[in-house]
N, C-alpha and C positions, 0 to 999 in steps of 0.2 A: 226937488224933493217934496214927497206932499206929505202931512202930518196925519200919522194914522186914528183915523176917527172912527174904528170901530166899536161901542160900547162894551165893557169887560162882561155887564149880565147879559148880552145877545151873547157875547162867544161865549158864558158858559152853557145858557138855556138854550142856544144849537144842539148840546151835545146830548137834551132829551130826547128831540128830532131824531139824531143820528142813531141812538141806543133801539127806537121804538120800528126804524128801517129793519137795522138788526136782527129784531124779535120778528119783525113779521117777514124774514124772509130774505132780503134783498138783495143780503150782501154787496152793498158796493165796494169796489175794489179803489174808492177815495170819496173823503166828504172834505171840504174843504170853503171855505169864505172866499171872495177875491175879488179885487179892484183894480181897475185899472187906471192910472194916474191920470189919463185924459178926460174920464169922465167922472170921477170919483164916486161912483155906484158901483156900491157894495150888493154883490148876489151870492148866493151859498148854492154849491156845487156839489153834485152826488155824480159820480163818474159809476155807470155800472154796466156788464156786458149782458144786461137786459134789453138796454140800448141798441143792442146792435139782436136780438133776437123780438121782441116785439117794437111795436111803432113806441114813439114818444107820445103819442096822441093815448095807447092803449093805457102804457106808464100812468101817462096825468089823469085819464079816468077810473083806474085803479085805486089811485091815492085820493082822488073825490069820494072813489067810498068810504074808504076809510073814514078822510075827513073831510067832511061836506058841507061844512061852515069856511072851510080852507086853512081854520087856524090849525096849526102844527102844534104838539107838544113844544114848548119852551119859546114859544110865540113869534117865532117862523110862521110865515106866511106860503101858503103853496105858491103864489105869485113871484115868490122872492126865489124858488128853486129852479135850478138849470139841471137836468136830467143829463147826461153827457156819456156818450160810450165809450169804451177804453180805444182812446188816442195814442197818435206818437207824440201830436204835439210839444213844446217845447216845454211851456206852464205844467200841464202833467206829468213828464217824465223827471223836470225837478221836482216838483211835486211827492212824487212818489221815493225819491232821495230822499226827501225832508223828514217826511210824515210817515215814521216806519213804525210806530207801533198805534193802539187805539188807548194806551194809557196815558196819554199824554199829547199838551198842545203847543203847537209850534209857530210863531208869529212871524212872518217873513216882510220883510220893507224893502222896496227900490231895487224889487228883481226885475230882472230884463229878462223875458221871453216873449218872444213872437213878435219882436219886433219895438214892447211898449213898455214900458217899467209897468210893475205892482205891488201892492199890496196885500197881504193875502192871512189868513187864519188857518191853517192846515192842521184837523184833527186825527185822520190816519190817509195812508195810501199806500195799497198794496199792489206791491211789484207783481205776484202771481199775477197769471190767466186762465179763467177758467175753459176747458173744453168745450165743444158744441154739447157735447151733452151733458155736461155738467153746467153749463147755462139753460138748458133747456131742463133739466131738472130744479135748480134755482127758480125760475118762472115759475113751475107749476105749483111747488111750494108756496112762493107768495104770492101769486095768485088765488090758492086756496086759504092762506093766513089773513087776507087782508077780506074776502068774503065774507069769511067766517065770524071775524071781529065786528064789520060791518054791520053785519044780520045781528049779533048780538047786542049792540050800541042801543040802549033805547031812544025811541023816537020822541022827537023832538015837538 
């Protein structure tokens, strides 16, 4: 059993991160913290069927514009994010049991899936799936919300 060492102001100042995906668009269908006992690195997870409609490459240069310092609202690190498409995997589909609404946060310890115990901070995760074209509408939205913000941000 490993002693959960996630700081309580990083899981609440996540939940800026997660609100600001939100506004611009993103919807991911889970945001979520997670550790696995082997390595005890803590990464914060946005599961979205973005994932599975542009590259991860296009994702992470999207959210550089946005934030091109890399620091996140709530002092989330882009480095720190795992961009993740909607899986069967094991860890997500508990996951998405746990963490059923976005009002509220869920702290899970010495879960076994996929083979490894974890750790984990689950702030929502939603069982829907969006359509091909309701992900491909999703996309263009936040790809125009996170442009738009961009170009507005003054320069630095």
């Amino acid at each position: 059993m490993v002693r959960f060492d996630l700081p309580d102001d990083v899981i609440r100042s996540a939940r800026a991160f997660v609100q600001e995906v939100d506004m611009l668009g993103l919807q991911p269908q889970g945001a979520f913290w997670a550790s696995d006992h082997d390595t005890g690195i803590w990464r914060f997870h946005l599961a979205t069927v973005l994932a599975n409609v542009h590259s991860l490459q296009v994702l992470y240069g999207l959210l550089r514009e946005r934030f091109p310092d890399w620091e996140l609202p709530g002092g989330v690190r882009l480095d720190e994010v795992s961009i993740d498409g909607i899986t069967e995997q094991p860890f997500f589909q508990i996951a998405r049991e746990i963490g059923t609404g976005r009002d509220r946060i869920v702290r899970v310890q010495d879960l076994f899936a996929g083979g490894r115990y974890w750790d984990a901070v689950v702030y929502y995760a939603d069982p829907r799936r969006p359509t091909r074209a309701q992900a491909q509408e999703i996309a263009r939205v936040f790809t125009e919300r996170v442009r738009a913000r961009a170009a507005a941000a003054p320069a630095e």
